[in-house]
C-alpha positions, 0 to 999 in steps of 0.5 A: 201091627201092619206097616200101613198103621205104623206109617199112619201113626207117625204121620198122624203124630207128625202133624198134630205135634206141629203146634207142641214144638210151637209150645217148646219154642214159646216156653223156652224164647226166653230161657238162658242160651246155655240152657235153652237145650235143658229145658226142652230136653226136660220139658219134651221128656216129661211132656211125653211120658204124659202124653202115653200115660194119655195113651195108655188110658185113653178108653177112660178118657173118651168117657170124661164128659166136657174133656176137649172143652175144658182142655181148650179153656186151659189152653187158652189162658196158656196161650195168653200167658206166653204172649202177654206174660212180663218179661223178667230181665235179670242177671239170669238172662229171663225164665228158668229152666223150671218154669220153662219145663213146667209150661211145656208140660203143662200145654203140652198135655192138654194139647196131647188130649186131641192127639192122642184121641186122634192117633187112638182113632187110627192106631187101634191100640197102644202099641202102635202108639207108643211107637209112632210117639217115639218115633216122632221125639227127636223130630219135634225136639229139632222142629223147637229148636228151628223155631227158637232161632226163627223166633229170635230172628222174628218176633213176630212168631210170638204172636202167630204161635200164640194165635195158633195155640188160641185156634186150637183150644177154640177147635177143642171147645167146639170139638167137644161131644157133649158141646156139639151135642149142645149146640145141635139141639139149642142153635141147630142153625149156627153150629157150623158159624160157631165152628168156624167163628169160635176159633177166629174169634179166640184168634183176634181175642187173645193176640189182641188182649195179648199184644196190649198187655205186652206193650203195658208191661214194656212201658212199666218195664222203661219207666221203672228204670 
């Protein structure tokens, strides 16, 4: 293994794992303070050992008919449920660390199929991978944390983090070989609008429908006091 690949490798990580700190971020906004750090902890270690166990499989994978499709649906349905989800006030201060720990698993994995197909493409191996996955650890740890404190600062996060995760699960399902095989051959002169469209849309979808849900579950939250 040459430096040049390691570097790409990293770099390829990096990048993509941009929208899982977004996911730590969104999964832990309303874990306790005091324990914000152990659920990221947790759910970035658990999220990781999936994310090689990814890697380390990842020939079988690319022979998994509708994979990124179907990874895209989930991803939707998550990413509506950390913006829209009720608010649970209580005496613990919001979510626990469990379910915090389980939704970064759980997006973090489906969000890992396209990085790990990524780095397979540029790493040829699982060496490379591990490594460059390792490297990047703390980094994305960190990014979470920034992105906590922004978000308390400005709500206004929640949605765009949502809207990314809702852009990324349309890139997935349009990104899917079988579905783009499919749109070739049925509507071969609207390929590139879906490409395009499908993610906006699922954009506008979700905020939208999430924003609505949000403002619902604060007003039955003010009128059940």
């Amino acid at each position: 293994m040459d430096m040049a690949t390691l570097l790409k490798v990293i770099g390829v990580d990096l990048v993509l794992s941009g929208d899982n700190a977004i996911v730590i971020a969104l999964a832990a906004r309303n874990v306790p303070a005091e324990h914000r750090r152990k659920a990221i902890f947790w759910g970035t270690l658990g999220a990781i050992v999936l994310r090689l166990l990814f890697a380390a499989i990842i020939v079988w994978l690319l022979k998994i008919p509708l994979i990124s499709a179907l990874g895209g649906i989930l991803l939707i349905q998550i990413a509506y449920s950390l913006l829209a989800g009720k608010e649970k006030e209580h005496k613990a201060g919001g979510e626990t660390v469990a379910s915090a720990v389980r939704t970064i698993i759980i997006a973090d994995a489906v969000m890992s199929l396209d990085n790990v197909l990524a780095l397979a493409g540029v790493a040829h191996g699982f060496v490379p991978i591990l490594i460059g996955i390792l490297i990047s650890i703390p980094i994305i740890v960190w990014g979470s944390q920034l992105i906590l404190k922004v978000m308390e600062r400005f709500p206004v996060i929640v949605y765009a983090g949502a809207g990314l995760l809702a852009y990324t699960s349309g890139e997935m399902i349009v990104g899917d070989q079988m579905v783009d095989e499919f749109l070739h051959s049925s509507m071969p002169n609207l390929v590139e609008a879906i490409h395009v469209g499908l993610p906006i849309l699922l954009v506008i979808l979700v905020v939208g429908i999430g924003y609505l849900r949000r403002k619902q579950n604060k007003k039955d939250t003010s009128n059940a006091v």
